[in-house]
TINU-720587 format. One record per residue: residue in three letters; z, y, x of N, C-alpha, C, O in turn. Coordinates in pm, whole numbers, padded with zeros to 5 digits, always signed. Atoms other than C-alpha are relative to their C-alpha. Last residue first. Layout:
REM residues N
alaZYXZYXZYXZYX...
This chain:
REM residues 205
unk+00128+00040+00052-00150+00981-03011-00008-00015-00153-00114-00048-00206unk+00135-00059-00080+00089+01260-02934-00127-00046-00071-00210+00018-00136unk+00119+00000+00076+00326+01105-03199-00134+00119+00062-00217+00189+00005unk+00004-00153+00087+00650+01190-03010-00162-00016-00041-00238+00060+00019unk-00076-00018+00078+00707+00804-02977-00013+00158-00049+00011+00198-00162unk+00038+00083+00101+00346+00740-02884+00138+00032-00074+00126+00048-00195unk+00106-00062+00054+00342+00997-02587-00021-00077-00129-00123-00038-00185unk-00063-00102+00028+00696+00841-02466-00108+00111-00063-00060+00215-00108unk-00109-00018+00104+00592+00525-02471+00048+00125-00066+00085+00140-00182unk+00056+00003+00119+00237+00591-02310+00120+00015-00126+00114+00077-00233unk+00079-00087+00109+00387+00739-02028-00037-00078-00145+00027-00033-00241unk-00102-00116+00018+00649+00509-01942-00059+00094-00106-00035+00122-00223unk-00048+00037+00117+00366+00271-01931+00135+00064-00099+00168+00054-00217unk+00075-00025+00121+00135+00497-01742+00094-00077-00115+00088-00041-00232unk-00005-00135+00029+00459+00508-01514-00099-00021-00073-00039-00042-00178unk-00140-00044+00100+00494+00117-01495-00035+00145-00013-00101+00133-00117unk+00045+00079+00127+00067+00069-01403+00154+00022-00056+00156+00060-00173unk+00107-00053+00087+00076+00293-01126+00008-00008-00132-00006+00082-00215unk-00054-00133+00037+00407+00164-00999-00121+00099-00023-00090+00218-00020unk-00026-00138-00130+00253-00153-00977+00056+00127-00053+00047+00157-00172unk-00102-00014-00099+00312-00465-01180+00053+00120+00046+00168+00163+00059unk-00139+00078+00082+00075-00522-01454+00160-00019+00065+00261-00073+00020unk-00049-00097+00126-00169-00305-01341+00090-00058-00046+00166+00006-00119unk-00083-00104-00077-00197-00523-00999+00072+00127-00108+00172+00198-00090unk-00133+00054-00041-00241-00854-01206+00035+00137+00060+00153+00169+00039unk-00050+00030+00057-00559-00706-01404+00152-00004+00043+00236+00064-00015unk-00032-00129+00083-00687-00508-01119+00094-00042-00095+00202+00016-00087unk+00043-00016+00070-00647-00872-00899-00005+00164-00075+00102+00218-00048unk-00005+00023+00136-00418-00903-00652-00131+00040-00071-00196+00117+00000unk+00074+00131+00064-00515-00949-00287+00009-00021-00171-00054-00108-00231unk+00161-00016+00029-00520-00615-00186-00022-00115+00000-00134-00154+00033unk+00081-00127+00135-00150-00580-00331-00141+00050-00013-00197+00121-00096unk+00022-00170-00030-00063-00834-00050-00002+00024-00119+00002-00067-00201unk+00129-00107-00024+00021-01163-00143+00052+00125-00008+00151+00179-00056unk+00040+00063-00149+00353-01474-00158-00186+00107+00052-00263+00066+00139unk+00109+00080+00011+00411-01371-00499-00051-00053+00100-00149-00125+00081unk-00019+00100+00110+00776-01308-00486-00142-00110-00034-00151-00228-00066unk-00049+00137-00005+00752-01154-00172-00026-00125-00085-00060-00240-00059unk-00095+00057+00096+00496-00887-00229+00046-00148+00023-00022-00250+00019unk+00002+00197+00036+00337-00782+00058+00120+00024-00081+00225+00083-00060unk-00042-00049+00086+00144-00354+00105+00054-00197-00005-00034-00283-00002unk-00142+00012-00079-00006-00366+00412+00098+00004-00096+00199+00060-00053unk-00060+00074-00139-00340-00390+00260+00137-00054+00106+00158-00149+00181unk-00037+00098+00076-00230-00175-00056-00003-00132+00108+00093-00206+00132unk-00091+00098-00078-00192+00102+00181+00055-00138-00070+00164-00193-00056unk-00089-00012-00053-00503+00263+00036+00085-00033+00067+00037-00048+00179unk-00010-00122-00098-00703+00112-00196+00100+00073+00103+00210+00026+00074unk-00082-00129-00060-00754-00198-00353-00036+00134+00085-00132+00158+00158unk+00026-00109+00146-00935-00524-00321+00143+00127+00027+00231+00141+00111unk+00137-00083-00035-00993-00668+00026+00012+00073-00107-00048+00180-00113unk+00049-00053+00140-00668-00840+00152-00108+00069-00021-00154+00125+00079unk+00015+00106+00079-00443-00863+00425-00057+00065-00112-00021+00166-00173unk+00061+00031+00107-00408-00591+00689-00010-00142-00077-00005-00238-00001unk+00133+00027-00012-00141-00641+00971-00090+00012-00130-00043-00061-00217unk+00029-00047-00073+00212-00593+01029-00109+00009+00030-00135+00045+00145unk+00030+00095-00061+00331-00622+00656-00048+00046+00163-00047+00169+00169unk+00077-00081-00113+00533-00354+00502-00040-00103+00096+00042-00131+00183unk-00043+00032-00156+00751-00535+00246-00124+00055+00083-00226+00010+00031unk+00059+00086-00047+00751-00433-00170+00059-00022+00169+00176+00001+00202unk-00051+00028-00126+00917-00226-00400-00057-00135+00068-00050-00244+00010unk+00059+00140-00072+00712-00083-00661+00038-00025+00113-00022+00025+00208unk-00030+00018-00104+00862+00263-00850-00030-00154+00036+00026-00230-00042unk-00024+00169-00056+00724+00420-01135+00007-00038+00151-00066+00014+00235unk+00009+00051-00135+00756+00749-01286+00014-00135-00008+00074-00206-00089unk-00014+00116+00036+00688+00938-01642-00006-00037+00194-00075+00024+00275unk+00012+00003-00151+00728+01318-01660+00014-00170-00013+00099-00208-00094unk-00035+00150+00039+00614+01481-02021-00039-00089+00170-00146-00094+00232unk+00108+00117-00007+00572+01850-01992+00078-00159+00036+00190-00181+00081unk-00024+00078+00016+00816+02094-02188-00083-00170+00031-00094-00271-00038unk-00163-00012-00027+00795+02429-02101+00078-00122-00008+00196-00125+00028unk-00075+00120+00079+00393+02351-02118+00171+00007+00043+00209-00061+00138unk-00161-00031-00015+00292+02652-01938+00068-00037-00104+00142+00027-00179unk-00034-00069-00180-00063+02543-01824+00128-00015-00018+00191-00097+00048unk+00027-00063-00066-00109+02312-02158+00050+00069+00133+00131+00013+00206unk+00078-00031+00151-00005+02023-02340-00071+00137+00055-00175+00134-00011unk-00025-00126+00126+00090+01907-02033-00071+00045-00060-00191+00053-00034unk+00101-00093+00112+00114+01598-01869+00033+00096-00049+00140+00107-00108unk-00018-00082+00064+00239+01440-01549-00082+00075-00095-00186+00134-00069unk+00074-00094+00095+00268+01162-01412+00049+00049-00068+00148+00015-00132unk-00058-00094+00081+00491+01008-01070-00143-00007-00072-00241-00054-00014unk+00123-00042+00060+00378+00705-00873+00099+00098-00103+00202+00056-00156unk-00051-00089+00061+00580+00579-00592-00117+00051-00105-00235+00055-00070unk+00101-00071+00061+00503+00257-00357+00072+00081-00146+00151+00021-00219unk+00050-00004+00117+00789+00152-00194-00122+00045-00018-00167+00109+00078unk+00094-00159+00016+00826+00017+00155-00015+00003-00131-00055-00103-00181unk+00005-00062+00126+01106-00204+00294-00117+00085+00001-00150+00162+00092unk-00006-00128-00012+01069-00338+00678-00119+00016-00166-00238-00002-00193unk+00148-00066+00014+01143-00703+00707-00004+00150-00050+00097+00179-00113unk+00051+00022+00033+01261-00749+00977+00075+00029-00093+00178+00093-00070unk-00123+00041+00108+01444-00590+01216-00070-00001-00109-00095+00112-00151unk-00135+00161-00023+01244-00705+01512+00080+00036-00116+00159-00051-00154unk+00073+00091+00036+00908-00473+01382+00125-00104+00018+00139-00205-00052unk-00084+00021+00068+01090-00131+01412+00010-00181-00028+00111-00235-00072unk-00129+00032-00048+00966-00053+01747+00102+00013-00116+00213+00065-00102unk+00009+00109-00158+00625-00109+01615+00145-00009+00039+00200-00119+00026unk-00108+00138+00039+00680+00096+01265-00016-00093+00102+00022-00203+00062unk-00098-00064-00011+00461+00429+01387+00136-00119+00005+00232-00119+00083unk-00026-00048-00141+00200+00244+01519+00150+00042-00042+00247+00000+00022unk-00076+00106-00117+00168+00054+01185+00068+00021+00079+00178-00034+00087unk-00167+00096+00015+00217+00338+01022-00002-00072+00034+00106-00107+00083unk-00059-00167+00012-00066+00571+01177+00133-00082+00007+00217-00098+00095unk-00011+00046-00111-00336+00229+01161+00145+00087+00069+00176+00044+00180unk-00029+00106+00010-00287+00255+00750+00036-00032+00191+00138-00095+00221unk-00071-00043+00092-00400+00630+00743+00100-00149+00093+00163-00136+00197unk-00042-00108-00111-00676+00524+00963+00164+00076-00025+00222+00136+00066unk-00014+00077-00114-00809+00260+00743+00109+00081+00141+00175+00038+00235unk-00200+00110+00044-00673+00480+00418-00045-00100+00165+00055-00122+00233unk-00165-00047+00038-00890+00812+00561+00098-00107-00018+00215-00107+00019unk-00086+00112+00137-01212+00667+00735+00141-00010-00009+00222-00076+00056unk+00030+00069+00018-01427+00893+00932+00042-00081-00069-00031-00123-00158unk+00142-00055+00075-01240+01202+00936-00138-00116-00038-00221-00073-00118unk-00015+00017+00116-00930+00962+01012-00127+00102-00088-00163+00090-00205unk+00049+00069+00103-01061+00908+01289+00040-00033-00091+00023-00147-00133unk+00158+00046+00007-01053+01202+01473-00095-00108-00114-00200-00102-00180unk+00103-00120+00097-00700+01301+01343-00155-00019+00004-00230-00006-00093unk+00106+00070+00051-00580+00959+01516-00083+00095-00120-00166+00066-00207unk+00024+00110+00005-00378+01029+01809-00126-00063-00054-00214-00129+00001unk+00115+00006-00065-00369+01362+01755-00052-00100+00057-00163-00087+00109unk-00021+00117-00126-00165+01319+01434-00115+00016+00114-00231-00001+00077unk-00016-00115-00107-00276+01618+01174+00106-00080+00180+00157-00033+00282unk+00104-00112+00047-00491+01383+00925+00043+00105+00134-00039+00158+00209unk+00060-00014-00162-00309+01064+01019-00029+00153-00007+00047+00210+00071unk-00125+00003-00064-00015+01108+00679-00088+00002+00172-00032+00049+00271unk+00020-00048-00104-00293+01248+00479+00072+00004+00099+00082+00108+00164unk+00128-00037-00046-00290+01072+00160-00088+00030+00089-00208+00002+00091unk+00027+00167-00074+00049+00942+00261-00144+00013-00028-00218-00045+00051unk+00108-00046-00078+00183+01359+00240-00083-00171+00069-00107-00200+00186unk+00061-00061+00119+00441+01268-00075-00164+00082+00133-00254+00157+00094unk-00034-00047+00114+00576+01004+00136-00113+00067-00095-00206+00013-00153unk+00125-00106+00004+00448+00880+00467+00024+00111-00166-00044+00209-00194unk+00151-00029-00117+00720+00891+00578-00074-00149-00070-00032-00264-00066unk+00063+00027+00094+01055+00772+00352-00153+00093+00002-00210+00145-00094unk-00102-00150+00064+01311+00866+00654-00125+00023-00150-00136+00139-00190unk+00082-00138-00032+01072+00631+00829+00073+00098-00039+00060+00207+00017unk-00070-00049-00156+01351+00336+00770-00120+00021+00090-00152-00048+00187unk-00139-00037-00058+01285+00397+00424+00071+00018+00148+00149+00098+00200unk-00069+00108-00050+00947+00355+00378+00095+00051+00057+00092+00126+00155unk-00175-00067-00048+00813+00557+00101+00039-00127+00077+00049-00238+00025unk-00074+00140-00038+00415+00489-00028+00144+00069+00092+00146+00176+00153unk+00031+00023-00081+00248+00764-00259+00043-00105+00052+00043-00200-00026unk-00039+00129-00030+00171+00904-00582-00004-00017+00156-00090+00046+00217unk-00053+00002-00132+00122+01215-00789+00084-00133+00057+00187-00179+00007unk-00100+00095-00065-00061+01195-01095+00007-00008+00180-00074-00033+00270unk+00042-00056-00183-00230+01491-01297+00114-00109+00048+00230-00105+00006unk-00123+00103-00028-00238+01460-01683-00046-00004+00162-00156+00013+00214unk+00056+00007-00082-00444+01798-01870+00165-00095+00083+00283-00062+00079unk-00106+00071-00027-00420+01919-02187-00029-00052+00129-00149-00034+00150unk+00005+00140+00083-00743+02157-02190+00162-00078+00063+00211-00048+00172unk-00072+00005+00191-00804+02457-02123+00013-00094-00036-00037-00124-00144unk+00070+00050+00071-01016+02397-01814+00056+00058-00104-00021+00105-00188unk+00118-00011-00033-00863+02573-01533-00086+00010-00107-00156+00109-00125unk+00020-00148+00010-00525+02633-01658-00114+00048+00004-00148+00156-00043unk+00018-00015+00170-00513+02254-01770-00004+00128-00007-00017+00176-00120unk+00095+00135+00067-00595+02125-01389-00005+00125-00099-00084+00218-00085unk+00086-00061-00058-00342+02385-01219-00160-00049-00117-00234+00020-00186unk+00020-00133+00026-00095+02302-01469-00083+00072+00074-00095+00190+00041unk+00046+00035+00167-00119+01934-01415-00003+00133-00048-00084+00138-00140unk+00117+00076+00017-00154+01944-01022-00043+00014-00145-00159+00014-00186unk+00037-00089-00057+00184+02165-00994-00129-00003-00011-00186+00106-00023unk+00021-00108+00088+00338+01908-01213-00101+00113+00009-00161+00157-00088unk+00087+00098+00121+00232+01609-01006-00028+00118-00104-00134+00148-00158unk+00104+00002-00049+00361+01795-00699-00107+00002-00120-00210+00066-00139unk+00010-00092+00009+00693+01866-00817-00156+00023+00000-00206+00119-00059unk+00027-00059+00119+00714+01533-00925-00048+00109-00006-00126+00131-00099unk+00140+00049+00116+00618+01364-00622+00008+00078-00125-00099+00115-00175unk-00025+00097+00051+00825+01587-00418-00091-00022-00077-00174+00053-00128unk-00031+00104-00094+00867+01859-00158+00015-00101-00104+00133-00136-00104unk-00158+00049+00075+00601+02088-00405+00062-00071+00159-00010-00080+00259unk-00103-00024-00099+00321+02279-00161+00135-00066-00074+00247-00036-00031unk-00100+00070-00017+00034+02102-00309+00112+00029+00090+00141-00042+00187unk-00058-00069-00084-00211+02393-00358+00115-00103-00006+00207-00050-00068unk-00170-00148+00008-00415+02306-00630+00018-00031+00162-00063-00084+00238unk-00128+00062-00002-00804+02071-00555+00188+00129-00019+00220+00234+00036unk-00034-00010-00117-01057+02268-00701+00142-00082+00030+00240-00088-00044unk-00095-00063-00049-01176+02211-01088+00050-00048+00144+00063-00169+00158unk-00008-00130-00113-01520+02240-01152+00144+00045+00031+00177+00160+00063unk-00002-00121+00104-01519+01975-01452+00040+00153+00119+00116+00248+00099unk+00114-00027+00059-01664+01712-01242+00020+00101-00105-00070+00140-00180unk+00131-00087-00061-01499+01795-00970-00043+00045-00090-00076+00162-00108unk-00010-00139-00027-01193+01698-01135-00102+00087-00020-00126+00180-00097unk-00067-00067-00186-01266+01332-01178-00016+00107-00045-00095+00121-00139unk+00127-00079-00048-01340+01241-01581+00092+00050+00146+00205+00095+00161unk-00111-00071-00114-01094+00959-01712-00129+00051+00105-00205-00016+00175unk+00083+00073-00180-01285+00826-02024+00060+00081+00093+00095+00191+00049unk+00027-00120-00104-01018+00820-02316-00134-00046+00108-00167-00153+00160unk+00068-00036-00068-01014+00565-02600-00021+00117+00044-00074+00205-00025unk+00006-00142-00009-00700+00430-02586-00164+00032+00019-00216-00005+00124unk+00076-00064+00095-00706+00087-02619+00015+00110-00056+00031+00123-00178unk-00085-00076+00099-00387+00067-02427-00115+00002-00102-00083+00057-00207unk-00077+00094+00090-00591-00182-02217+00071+00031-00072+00124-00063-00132unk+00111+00060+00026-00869+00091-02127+00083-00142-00095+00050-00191-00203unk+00057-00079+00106-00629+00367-02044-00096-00171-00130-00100-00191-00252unk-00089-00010+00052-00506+00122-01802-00033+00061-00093-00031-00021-00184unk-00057+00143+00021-00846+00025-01648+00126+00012-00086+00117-00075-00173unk+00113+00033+00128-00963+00388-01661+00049-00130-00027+00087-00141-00144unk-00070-00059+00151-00608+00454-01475-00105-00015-00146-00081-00012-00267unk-00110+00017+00057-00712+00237-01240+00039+00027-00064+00097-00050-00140unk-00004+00169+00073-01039+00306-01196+00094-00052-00033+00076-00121-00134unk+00072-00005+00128-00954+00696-01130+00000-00154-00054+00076-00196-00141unk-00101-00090+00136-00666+00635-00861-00070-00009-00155-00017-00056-00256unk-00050+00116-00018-00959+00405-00639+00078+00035-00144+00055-00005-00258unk+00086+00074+00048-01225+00699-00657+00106-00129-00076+00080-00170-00189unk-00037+00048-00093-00981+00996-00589-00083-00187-00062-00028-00247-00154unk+00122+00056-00020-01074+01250-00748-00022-00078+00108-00086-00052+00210unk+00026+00068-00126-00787+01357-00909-00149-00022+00018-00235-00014-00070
C-alpha cells in the first residue's frame, strides 16, 4: 500500500507485537499499484500480495479493506477507495480530496434512507501473505467492525470514513478514538491479530 493512514497503522500494530518490522510503502520499492479486478476483499488482498512479492522477491502482506453498508447492497465495498471517483456529481472533487469527497458520495447516497434509523455499516479488513508469488498456501486473516453511519462528520483523527464511522457502545466516531483505542477494536487491528496468531503458531516468527 501506499496509503499514508493504512501504513501508520499497521506500523503501530507491528510496533505493539514487538515485531520488529518497518512497513515500507510500495513506491518505495518500485512496485506499481496490481490490477484489482477480484469481486472481493480477499480476492483482492491476494491479488495485491502476489503482485507485491513477484516484484520484489520478497514475502510480501498486502491488505484489502473497506466500509459495507448493507442497505447499499454493501456499496461502497471493495471500490470505497474510489466509490466518488466515477460519480459525476463529485468526480471533480474527489481529485482534490479523495476520503472528504468519498465521504460526501454516501451521505448523498443514504438521504432517503435517513428515517429508518440507524443505518448499519461495517468496516472490512482482509490480509494477506505470502511466502512468495505462488504461495499455494497464503495465510488469509479478516476482521469485521460493525458500527452506525452517522449523518455528519465527527472527529479529526483517522482516515477515511472513520468520520462517519459511530460506535454505540462508546458514544464516538472512529475519528475520535485514539490510535491506541482504535487498534484495539477495528477490523484493522482484529485481522493483524488473526494474523499474528496464525504466523506464530506455524512458527513464521
Amino acid at each position: 500500500s501506499n496509503n499514508q493512514g493504512k501504513l501508520a497503522e499497521f506500523q503501530h500494530l507491528f510496533d505493539n507485537a514487538n515485531l520488529n518490522i518497518q512497513v515500507i510503502p510500495q513506491g518505495q520499492l518500485n512496485i506499481d499499484d496490481a490490477v484489482e479486478d477480484g469481486l472481493s476483499f480477499i480476492e483482492n488482498a491476494l491479488i495485491k500480495a502476489r503482485h507485491a512479492s513477484k516484484i520484489s522477491g520478497l514475502p510480501a502482506i498486502a491488505d484489502d479493506s473497506g466500509l459495507c453498508v448493507p442497505i447499499l447492497g454493501g456499496q461502497p465495498g471493495i471500490y470505497s477507495a474510489r466509490f466518488a471517483k466515477d460519480d459525476p456529481i463529485f468526480a471533480e472533487q474527489f481529485l482534490q480530496n479523495k476520503d472528504k469527497t468519498n465521504n460526501k458520495k454516501l451521505l448523498h447516497d443514504l438521504l432517503k434512507y435517513r428515517l429508518q434509523q440507524p443505518i448499519i455499516g461495517q468496516f472490512v479488513c482482509v490480509l494477506a501473505l505470502v511466502r512468495h508469488a505462488d504461495d499455494p498456501l497464503p495465510i488469509i486473516a479478516q476482521g469485521i467492525w460493525q458500527g452506525e453511519i452517522l449523518p455528519n462528520e465527527i472527529g479529526e483523527n483517522g482516515f477515511g470514513y472513520d468520520p462517519l464511522f459511530w460506535l454505540p457502545d462508546l458514544q464516538k466516531s472512529s475519528a475520535q478514538l485514539t490510535k491506541i483505542e482504535k487498534n484495539k477494536i477495528s477490523h484493522r487491528g482484529q485481522a493483524m491479530s488473526q494474523l499474528l496468531q496464525q504466523l506464530f503458531a506455524q512458527k513464521i516468527f
